[in-house]
Backbone as a chain_set.jsonl record, in Angstrom:
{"seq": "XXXXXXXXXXXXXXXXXXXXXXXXXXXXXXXXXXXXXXXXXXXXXXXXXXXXXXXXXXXXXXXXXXXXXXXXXXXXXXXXXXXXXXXXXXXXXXXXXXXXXXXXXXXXXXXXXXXXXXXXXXXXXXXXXXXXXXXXXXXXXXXXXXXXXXXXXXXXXXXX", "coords": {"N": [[22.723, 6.788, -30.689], [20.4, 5.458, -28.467], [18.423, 7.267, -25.381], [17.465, 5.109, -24.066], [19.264, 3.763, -23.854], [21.157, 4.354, -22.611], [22.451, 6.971, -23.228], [22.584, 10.297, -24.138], [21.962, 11.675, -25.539], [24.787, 13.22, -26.593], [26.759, 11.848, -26.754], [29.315, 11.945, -28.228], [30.287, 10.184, -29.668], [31.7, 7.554, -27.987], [32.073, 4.892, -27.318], [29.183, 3.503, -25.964], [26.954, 1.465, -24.637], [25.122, 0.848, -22.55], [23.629, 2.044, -19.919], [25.301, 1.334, -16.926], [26.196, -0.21, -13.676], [29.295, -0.504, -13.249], [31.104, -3.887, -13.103], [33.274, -4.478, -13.114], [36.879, -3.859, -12.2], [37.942, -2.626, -14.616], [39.12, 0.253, -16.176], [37.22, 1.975, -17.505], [36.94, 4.716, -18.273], [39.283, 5.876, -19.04], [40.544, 8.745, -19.886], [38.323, 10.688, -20.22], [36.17, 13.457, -20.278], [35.721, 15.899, -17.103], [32.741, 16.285, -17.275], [31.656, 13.96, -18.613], [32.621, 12.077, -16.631], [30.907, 12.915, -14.591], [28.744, 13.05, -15.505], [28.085, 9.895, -16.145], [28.321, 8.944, -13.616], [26.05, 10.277, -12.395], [24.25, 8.512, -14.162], [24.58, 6.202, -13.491], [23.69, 6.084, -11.114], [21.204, 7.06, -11.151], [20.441, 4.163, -12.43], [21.19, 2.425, -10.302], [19.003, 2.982, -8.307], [17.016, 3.059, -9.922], [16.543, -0.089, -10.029], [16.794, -0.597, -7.562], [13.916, -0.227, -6.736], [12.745, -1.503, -8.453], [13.38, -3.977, -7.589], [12.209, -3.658, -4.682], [9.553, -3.495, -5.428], [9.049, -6.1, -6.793], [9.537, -7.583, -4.931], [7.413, -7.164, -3.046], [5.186, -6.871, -4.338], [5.075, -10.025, -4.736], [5.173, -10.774, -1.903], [2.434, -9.67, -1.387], [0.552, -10.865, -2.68], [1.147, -13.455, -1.794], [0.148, -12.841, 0.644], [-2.419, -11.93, 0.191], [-3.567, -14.83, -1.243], [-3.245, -16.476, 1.143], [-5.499, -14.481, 2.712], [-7.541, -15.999, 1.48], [-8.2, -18.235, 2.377], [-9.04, -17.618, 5.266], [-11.108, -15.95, 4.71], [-13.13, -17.817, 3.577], [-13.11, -19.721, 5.66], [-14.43, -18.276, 7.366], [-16.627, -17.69, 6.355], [-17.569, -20.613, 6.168], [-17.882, -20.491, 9.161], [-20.07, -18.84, 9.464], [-22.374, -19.881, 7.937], [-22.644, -22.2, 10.042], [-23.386, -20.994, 12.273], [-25.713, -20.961, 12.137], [-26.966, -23.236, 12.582], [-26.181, -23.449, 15.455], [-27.847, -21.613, 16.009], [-30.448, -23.092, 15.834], [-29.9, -25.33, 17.1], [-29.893, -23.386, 20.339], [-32.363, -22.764, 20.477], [-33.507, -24.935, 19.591], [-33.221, -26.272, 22.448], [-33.927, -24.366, 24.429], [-36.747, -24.541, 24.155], [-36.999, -26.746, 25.743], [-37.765, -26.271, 27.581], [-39.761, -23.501, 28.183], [-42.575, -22.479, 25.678], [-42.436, -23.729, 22.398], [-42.937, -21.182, 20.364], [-42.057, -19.216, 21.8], [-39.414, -19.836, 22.636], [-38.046, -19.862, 20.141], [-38.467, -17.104, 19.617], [-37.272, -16.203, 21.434], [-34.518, -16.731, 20.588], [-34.316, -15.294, 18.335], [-35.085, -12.483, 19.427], [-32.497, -12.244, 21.051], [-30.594, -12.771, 18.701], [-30.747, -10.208, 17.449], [-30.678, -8.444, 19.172], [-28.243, -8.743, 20.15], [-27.001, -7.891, 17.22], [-27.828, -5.138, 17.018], [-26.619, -3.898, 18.836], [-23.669, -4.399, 18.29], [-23.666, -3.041, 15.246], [-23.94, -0.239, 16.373], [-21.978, -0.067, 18.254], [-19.914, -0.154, 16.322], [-20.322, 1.854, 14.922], [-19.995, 4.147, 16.449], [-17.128, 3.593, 16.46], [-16.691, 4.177, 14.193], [-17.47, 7.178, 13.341], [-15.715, 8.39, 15.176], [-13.487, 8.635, 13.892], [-11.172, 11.034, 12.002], [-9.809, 13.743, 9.888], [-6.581, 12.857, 8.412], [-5.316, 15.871, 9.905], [-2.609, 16.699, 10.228], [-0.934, 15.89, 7.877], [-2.436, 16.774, 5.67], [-1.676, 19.979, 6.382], [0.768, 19.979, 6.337], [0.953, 19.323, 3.286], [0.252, 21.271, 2.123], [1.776, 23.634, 3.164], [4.047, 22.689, 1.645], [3.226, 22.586, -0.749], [2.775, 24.913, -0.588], [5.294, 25.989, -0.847], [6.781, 25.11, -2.793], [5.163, 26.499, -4.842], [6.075, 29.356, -4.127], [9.071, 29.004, -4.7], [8.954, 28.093, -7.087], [8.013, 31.034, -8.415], [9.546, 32.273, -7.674], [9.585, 34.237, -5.517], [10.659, 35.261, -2.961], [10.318, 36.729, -0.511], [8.225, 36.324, 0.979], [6.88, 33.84, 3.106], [6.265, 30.52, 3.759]], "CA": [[22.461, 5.996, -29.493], [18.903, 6.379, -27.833], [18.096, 7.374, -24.295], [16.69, 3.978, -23.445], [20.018, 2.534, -23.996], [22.528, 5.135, -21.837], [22.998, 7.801, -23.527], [21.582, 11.583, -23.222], [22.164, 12.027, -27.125], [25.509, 13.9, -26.872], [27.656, 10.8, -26.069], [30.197, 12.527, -29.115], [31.526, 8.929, -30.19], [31.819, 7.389, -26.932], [31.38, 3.432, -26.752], [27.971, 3.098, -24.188], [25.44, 1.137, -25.101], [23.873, 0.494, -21.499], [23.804, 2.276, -18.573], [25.025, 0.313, -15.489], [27.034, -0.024, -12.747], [30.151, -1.47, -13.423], [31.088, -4.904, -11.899], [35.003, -5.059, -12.428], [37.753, -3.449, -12.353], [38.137, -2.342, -16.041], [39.32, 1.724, -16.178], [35.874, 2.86, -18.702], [36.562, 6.2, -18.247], [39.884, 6.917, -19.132], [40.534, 10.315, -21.48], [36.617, 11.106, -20.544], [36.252, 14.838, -19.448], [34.962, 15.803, -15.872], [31.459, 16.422, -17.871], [31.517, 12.524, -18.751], [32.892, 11.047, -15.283], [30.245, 13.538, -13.88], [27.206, 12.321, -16.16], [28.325, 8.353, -16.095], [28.23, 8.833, -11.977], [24.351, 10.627, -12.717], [23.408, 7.661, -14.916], [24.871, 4.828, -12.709], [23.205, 6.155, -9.92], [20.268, 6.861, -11.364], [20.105, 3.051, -12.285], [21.231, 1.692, -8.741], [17.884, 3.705, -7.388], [15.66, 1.911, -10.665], [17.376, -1.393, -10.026], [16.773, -1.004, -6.04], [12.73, 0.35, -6.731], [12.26, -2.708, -9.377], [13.418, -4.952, -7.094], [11.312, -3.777, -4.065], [7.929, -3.81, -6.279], [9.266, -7.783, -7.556], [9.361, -8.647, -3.327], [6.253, -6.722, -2.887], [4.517, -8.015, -5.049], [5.44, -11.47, -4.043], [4.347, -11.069, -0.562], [1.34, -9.136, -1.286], [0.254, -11.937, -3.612], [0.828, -14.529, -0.64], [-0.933, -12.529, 1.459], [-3.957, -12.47, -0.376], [-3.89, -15.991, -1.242], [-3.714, -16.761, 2.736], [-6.552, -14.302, 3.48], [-8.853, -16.327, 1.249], [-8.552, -19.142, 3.033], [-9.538, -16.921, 6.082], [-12.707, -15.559, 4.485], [-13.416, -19.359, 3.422], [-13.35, -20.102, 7.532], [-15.454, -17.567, 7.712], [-17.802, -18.655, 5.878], [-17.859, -21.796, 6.906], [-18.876, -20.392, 10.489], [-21.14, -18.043, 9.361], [-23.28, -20.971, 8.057], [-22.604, -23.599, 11.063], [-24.193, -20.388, 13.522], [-27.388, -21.093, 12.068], [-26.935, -24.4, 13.794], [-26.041, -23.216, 16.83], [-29.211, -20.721, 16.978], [-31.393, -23.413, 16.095], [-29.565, -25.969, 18.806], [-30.395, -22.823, 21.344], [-34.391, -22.56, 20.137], [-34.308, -26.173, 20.559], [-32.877, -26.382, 23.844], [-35.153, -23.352, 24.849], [-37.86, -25.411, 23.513], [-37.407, -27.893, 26.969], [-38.0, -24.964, 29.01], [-40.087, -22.451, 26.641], [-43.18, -22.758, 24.932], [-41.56, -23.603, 21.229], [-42.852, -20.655, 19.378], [-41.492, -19.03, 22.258], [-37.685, -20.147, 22.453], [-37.777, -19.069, 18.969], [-38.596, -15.566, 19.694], [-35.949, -15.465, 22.337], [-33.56, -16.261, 20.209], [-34.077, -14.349, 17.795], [-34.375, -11.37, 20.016], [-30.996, -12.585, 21.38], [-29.544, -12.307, 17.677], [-31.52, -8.866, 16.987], [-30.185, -7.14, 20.054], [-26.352, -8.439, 19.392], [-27.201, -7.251, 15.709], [-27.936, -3.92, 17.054], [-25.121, -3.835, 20.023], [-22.516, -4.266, 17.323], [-23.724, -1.939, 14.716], [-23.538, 0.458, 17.472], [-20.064, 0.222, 18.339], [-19.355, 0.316, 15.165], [-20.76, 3.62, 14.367], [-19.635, 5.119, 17.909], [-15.841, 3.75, 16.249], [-16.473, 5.274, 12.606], [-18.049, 8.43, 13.844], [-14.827, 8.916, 15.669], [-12.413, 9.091, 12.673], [-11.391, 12.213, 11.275], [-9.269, 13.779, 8.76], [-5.695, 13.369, 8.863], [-5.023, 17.135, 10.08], [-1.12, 16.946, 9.659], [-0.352, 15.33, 6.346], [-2.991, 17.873, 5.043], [-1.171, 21.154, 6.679], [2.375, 19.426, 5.414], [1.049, 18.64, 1.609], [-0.323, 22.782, 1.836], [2.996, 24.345, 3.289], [5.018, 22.212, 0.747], [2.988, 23.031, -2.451], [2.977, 26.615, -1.172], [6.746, 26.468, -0.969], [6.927, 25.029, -4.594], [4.903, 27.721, -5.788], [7.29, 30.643, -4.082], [10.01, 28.93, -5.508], [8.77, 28.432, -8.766], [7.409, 32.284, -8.887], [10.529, 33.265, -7.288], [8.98, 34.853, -4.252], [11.289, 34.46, -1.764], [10.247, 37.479, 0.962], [6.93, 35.826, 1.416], [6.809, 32.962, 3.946], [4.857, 29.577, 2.774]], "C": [[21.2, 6.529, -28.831], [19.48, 6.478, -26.246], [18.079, 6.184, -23.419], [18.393, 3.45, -23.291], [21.51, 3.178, -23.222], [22.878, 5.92, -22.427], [21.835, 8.193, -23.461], [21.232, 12.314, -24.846], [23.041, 12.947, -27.359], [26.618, 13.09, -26.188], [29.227, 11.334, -27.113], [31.199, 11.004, -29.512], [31.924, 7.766, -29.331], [31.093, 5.966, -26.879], [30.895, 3.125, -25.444], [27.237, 2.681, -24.727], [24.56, 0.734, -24.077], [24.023, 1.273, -20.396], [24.003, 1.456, -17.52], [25.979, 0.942, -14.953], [28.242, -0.539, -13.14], [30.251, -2.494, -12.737], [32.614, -5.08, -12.203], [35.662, -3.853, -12.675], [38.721, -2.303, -13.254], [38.209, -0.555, -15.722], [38.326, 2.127, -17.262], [36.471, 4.348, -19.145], [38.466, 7.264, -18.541], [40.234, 7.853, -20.126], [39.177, 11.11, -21.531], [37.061, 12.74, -19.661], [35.748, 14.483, -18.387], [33.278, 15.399, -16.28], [30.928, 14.597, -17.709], [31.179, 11.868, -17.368], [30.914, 11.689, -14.608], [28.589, 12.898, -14.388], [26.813, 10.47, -16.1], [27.898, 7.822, -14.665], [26.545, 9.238, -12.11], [23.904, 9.032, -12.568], [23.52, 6.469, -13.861], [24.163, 5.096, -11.552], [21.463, 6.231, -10.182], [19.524, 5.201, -11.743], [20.227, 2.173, -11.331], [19.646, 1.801, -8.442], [16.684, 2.978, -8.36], [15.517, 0.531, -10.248], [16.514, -1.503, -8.507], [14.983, -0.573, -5.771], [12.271, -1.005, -7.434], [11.882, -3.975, -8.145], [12.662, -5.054, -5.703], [10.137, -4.109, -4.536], [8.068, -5.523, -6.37], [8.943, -8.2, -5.313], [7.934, -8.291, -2.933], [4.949, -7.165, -3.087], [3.532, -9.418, -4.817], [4.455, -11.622, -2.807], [3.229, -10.95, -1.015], [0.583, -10.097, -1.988], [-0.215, -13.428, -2.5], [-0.172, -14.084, 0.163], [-2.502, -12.721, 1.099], [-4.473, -14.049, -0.551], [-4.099, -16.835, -0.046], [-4.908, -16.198, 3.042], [-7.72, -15.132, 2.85], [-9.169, -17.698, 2.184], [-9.546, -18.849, 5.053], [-11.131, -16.82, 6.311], [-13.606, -17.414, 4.012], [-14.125, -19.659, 4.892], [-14.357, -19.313, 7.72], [-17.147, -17.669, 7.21], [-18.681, -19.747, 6.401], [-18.822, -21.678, 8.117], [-19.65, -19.646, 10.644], [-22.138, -18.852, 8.835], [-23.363, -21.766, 9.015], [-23.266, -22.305, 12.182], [-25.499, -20.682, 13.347], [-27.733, -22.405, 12.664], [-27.032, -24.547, 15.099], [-27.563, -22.499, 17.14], [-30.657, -22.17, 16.76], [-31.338, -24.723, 17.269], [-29.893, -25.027, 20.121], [-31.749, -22.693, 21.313], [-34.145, -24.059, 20.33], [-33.672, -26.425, 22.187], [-33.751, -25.51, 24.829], [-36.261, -24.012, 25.196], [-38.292, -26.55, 25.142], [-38.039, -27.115, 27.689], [-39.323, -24.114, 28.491], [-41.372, -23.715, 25.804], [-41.99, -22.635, 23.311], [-41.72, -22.622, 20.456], [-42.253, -18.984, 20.338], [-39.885, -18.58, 22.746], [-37.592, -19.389, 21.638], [-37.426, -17.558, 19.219], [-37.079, -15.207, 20.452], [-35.16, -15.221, 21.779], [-33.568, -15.796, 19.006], [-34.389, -12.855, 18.241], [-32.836, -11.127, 20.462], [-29.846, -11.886, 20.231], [-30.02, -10.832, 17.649], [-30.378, -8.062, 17.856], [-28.776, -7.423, 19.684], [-26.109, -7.625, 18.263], [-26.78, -5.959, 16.187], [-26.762, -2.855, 17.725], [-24.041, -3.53, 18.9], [-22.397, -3.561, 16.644], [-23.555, -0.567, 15.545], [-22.557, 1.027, 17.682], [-19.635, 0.289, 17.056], [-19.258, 1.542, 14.519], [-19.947, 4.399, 15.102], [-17.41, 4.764, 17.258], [-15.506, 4.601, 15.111], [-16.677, 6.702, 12.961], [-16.245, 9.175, 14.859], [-13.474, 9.49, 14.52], [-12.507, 11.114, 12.221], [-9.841, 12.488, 10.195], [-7.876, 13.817, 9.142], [-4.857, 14.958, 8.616], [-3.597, 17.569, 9.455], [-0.161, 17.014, 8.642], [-1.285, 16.793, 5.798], [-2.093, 19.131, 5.108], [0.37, 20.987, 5.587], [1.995, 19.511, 4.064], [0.695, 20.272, 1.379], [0.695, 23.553, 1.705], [3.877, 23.426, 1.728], [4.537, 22.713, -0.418], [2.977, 24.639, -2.061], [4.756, 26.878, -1.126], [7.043, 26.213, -2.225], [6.682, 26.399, -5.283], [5.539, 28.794, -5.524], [8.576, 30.247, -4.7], [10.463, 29.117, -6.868], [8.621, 29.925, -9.578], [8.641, 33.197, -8.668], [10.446, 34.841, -6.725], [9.352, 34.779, -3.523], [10.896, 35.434, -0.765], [8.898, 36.907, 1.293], [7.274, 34.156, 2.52], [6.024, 31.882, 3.542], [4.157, 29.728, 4.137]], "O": [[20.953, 7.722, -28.658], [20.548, 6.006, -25.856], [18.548, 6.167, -22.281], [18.574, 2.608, -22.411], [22.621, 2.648, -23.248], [24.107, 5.875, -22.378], [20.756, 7.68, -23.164], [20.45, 13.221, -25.13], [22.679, 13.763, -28.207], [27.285, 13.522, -25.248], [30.291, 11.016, -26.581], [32.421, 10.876, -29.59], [32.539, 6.889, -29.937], [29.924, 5.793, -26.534], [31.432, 2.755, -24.4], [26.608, 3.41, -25.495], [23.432, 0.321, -24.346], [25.008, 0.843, -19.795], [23.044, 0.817, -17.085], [26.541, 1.996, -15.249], [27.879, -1.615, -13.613], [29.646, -2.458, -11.666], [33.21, -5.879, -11.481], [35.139, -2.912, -13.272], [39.642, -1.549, -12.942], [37.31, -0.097, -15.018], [38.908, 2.812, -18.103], [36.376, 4.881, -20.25], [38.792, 8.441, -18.39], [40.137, 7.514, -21.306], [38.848, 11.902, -22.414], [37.905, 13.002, -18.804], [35.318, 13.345, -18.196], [32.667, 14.467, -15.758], [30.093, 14.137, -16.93], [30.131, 11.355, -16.976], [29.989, 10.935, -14.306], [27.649, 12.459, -13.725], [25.707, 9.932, -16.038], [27.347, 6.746, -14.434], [25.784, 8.301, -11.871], [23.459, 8.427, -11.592], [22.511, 5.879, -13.477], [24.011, 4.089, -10.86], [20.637, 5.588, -9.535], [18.352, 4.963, -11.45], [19.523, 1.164, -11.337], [19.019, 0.747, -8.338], [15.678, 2.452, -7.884], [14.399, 0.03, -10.129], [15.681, -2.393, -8.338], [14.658, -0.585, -4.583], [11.344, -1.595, -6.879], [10.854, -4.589, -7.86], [12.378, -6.19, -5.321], [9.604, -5.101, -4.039], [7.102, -6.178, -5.977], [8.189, -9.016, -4.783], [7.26, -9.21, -2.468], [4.031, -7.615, -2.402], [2.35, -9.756, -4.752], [3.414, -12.268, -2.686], [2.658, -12.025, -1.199], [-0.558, -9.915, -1.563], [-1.24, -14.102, -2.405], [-1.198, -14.718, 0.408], [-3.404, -13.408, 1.576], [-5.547, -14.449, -0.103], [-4.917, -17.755, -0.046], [-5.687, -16.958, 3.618], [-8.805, -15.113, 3.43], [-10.286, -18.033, 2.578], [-10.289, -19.578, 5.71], [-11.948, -17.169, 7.163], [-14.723, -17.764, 4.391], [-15.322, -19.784, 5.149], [-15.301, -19.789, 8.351], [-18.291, -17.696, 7.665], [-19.831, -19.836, 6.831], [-19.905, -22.233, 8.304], [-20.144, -19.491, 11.761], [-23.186, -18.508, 9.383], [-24.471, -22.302, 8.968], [-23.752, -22.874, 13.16], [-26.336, -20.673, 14.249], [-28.819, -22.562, 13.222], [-27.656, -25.368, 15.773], [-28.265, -22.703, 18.13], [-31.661, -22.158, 17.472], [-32.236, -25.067, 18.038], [-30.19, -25.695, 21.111], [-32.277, -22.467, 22.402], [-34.644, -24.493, 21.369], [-34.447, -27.102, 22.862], [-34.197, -25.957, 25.885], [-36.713, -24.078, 26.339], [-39.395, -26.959, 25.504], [-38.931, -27.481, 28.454], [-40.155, -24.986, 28.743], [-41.313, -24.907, 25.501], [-41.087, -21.817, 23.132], [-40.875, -22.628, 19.561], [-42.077, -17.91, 19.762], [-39.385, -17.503, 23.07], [-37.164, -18.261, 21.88], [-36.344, -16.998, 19.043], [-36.19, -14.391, 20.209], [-34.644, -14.104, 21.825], [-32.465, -15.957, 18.483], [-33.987, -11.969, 17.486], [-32.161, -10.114, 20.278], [-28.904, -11.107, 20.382], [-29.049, -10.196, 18.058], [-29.493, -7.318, 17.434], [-28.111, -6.613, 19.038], [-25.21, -6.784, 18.226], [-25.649, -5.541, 15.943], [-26.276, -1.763, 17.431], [-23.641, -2.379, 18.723], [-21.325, -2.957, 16.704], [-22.771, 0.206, 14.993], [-22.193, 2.183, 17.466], [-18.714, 1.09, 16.894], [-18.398, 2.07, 13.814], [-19.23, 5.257, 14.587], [-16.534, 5.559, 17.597], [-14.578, 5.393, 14.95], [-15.685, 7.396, 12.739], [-15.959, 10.364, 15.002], [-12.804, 10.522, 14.512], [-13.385, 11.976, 12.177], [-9.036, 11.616, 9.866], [-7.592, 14.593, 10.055], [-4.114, 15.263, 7.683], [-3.384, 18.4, 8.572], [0.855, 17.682, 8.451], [-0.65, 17.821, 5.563], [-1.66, 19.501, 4.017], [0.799, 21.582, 4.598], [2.978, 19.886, 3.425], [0.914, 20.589, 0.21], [0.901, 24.177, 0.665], [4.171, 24.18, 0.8], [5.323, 23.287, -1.172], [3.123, 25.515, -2.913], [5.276, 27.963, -1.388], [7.603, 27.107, -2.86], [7.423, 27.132, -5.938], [5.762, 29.486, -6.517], [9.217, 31.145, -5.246], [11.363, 29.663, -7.506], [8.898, 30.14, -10.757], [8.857, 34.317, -9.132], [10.862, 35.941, -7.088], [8.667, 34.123, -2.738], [11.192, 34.907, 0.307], [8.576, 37.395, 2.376], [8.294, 33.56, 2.175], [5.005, 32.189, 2.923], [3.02, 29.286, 4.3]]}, "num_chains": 1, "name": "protein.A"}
């Protein structure tokens, strides 16, 4: 009997050909040593926890799949109004234009866009520039692998 199929390769005779859970009633296990009950309870549990990991990834998935397929329609929109502004700036250069020598207007507004340009990059920096490393997870992932390694070395008067 392989691995793949519920057994550990010391099943000694022992009709299993799948690992599961049970779903009725049926006594499996009787005449089995503790060893058995004790390894059958392992295996079944160990396949609840595959079973209940499968089946998050399968919903996961799913969503994450929708999701994406919603944000394109997003970036689409976006699009869209990232071409229709060039409309708008040249509806403000002509409207300028009443007021405003025309080569004029122009300028304005494209100083107008320039300085937003610059405004924004700005804040943007002044938000990135703020990030930093997460401190805590780091200290945690340090103490934990140094507790592995006293365990493993079997170092126990040392402190991680």
């Amino acid at each position: 009997m392989s691995l793949t199929q519920g057994g550990n390769g010391q099943d000694r005779g022992r009709d299993r050909s799948v690992a599961s859970i049970p779903l009725s009633a049926v006594d499996t296990t009787a005449g089995a040593s503790f060893g058995d009950l004790v390894r059958d309870a392992t295996e079944q549990m160990s396949t609840l926890v595959r079973a209940e990991v499968a089946l998050a990834k399968a919903e996961l998935t799913t969503e994450v799949r929708k999701g994406l397929q919603g944000s394109v329609y997003f970036i689409l929109a976006l699009t869209v109004l990232l071409y229709s502004s060039f409309f708008f700036f040249f509806f403000l250069a002509e409207l300028l234009d009443t007021v405003l020598i025309r080569w004029v207007a122009f300028l304005v507004v494209f100083l107008l866009m320039l300085g937003t340009t610059v405004g924004l990059a700005l804040l943007g920096y002044m938000k990135v520039r703020r990030l930093r490393a997460p401190e805590k997870t780091i200290d945690s992932l340090k103490e934990t692998g140094s507790a592995l390694q006293h365990s493993f070395t079997g170092d126990h008067s040392a402190k991680p």
